[in-house]
Steps between C-alpha positions, in 0.01 A plus 500: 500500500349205378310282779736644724809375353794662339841463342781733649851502402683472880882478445694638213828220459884655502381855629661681727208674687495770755650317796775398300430122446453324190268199479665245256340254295584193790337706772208523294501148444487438856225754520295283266615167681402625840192607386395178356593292763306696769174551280551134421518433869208698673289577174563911545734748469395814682653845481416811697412876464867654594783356609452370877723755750606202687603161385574497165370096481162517663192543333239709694195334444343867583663589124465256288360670179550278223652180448747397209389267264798430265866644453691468204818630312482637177792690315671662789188586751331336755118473457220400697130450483333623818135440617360794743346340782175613666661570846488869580822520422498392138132750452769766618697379247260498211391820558839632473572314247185629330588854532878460413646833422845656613334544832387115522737280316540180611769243414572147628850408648704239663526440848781248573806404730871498293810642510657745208873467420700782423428524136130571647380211376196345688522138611146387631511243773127497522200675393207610744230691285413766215348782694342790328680843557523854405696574201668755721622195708589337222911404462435544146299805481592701227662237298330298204369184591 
């Protein structure tokens, strides 16, 4: 982990994962679109350690662990490159991240509002964050990203 920074693949593209959705390739380009307009706009975009209990569009500033410097698509994933904060949050994180093993794997997701037709495929009306979660939380545990 390289002056805190690293690259994670976040979204695998036309996959139905474990809560039976499938992100298609337009949903990821809104992923990538909302993202740059709101780093564009206020210069950050933070994630959080977990996914918040409560409303799925707030930040808790209490969280914030790292925040996401770039997203991009290549082939048919979703990739970003994420900068761990110094918050106590994001030292959390690094440590975890540090010590990754089965017990301690960490993976970055999407948090976003959207509906899903009834093919299961995702349509993103706006995206609020990459968080960092437990793999066993993780809609696409146990399938290759």
């Amino acid at each position: 982990m390289e002056n805190n920074s690293i690259t994670e693949k976040v979204l695998r593209i036309g996959v139905k994962n474990l809560n039976e959705r499938i992100y298609t390739m337009e949903a990821a380009e809104k992923m990538v679109k909302d993202f740059k307009e709101k780093r564009n706009k206020i210069g950050a975009f933070f994630g959080q350690l977990g996914f918040p209990e409560s409303s799925a569009e707030n930040i808790l500033m209490g969280n914030v662990s790292h925040d996401v410097q770039d997203v991009w698509i290549a082939g048919d994933s979703l990739w970003a490159e994420i900068k761990i904060l110094d918050t106590p949050a994001g030292k959390t994180l690094k440590s975890l991240m540090e010590s990754r093993g089965l017990e301690n794997h960490i993976v970055f997701r999407s948090r976003s509002a959207g509906t899903v037709n009834e093919n299961g495929e995702v349509k993103i009306n706006q995206l609020f964050s990459f968080d960092a979660i437990h793999s066993k939380d993780d809609s696409f545990f146990g399938i290759i990203l």
